[in-house]
N, C-alpha and C positions, 0 to 999 in steps of 0.2 A: 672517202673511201680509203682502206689501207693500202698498203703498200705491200708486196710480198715482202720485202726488210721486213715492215711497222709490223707483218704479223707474226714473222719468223722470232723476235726482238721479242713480241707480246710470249708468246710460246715460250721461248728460252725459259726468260724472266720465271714465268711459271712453274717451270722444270728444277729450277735453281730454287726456288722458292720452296716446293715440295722437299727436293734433294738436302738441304738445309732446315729443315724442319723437323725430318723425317732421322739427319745426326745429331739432334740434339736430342730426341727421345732416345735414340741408342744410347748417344753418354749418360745418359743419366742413372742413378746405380738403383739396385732393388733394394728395397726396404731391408732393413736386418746385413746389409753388404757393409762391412767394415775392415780396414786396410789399417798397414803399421808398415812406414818404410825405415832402412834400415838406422836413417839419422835421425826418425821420431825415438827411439828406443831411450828409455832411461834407466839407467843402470845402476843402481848403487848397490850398497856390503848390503849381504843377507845378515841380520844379527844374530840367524841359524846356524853361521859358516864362521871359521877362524877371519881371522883378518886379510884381505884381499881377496874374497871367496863374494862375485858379484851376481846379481839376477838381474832380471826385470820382465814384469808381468805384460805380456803381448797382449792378453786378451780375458777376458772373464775375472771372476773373481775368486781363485784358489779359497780362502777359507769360505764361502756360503755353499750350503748343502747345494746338491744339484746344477752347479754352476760350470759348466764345461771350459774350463781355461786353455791356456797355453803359456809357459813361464820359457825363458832361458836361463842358465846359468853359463857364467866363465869363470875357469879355475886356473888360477898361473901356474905354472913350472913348478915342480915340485911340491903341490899344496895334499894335502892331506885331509883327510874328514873321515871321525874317528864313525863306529859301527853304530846306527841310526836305523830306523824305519819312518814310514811314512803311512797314514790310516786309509791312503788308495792307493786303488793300485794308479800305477804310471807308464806312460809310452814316453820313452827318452828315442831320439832322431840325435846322432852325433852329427854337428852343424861343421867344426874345427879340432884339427890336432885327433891325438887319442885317448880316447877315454878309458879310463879304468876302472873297474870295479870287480868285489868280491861282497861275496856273501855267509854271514856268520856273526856271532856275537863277539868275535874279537880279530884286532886289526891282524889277516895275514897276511902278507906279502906275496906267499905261496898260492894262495886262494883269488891272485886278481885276473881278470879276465879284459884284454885287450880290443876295445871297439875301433874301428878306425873312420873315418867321415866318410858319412852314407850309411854305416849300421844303424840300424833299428832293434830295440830290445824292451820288453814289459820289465818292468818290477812290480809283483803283486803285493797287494797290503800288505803291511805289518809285517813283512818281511826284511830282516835285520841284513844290512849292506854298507860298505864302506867303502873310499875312492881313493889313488891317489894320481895324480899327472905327475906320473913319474918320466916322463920325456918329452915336456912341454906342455906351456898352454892351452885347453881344452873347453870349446865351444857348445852343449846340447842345450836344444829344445824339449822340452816335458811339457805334456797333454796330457790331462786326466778330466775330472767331473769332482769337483771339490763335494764337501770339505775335506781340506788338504791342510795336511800338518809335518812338524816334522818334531822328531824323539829321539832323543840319545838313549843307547842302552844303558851305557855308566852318565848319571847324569852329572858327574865331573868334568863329563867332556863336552859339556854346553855350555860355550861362547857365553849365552845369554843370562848364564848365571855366577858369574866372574866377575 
C-alpha cells in the first residue's frame, strides 16, 4: 500500500510530466515559421550600387515572379545612387540613420525628401528615384513580391557595366 508521500510523488511526477510535455509542443514552431537574427545577416556590395552600397536578402527570393521577399540595404555617409527604378513596387521601413530620397529622371538635391528611423514609405513600380545619405549612414528594409529588379535611367550610371 502507498504511502500519502508515494502518492503525492506519484501525482507530482505526473504533473511534471504532462507540464513538460505539454512546453515542448509549445516550442515547437509552425510549419512555413522562419526567423533571421541580426548576426545570421549577410551583407555584401549590391553590384547594383556604387561601391560600399551593401544588402542582404532576409527572406524570399527578389528576382522570382511571385515570391514575397524582404531585402535590407546600408548606404554610408555621403553615398549617392544615381536616378533608377525598380519593376515593383516597394515598401521601404527606415531601420537607421536618415534616409533620402527624390524622385525624377535626374539627380536633384532640391527634390530629396527626408525619412528618419521608423518612417514607412511605398515606391511604386517603375517609378524613377534617387538617394543620397547626405548626413550619415542609412539602414532600410524593402518588402515587395518579386520579380524585383533594378534599372538606371542613364545606363552610364550602372556600377555593373563599368
Amino acid at each position: 500500500m502507498k504511502t500519502t508521500y508515494q502518492k503525492s510523488s506519484s501525482i507530482l511526477g505526473a504533473v511534471l510530466a504532462l507540464v513538460m510535455s505539454s512546453a515542448a509542443l509549445a516550442q515547437s514552431d509552425p510549419a512555413g515559421f522562419t526567423q533571421t537574427l541580426p548576426d545570421q545577416i549577410k551583407w555584401n556590395q549590391n553590384p547594383a550600387l556604387p561601391s560600399g552600397g551593401q544588402s542582404a536578402v532576409i527572406y524570399g527570393h527578389p528576382t522570382q515572379a511571385g515570391s514575397t521577399y524582404i531585402t535590407r540595404v546600408k548606404l554610408p555617409a555621403d553615398f549617392k545612387v544615381a536616378p533608377h527604378s525598380h519593376p515593383d513596387d516597394m515598401v521601404y521601413t527606415v531601420l537607421s540613420g536618415t534616409f533620402y530620397i527624390g524622385f525624377g529622371d535626374t539627380f536633384d538635391e532640391a527634390k530629396l525628401k527626408a525619412f528618419p528611423v521608423g518612417s514607412v514609405f511605398v515606391v511604386p513600380a517603375k517609378t524613377s528615384h534617387f538617394h543620397w545619405m547626405r548626413s550619415g549612414e542609412s539602414m532600410v528594409q524593402i518588402n515587395g513580391t518579386g520579380p524585383s529588379g533594378f534599372a538606371y535611367v542613364d545606363n552610364a550610371e550602372d556600377p555593373r557595366k563599368k
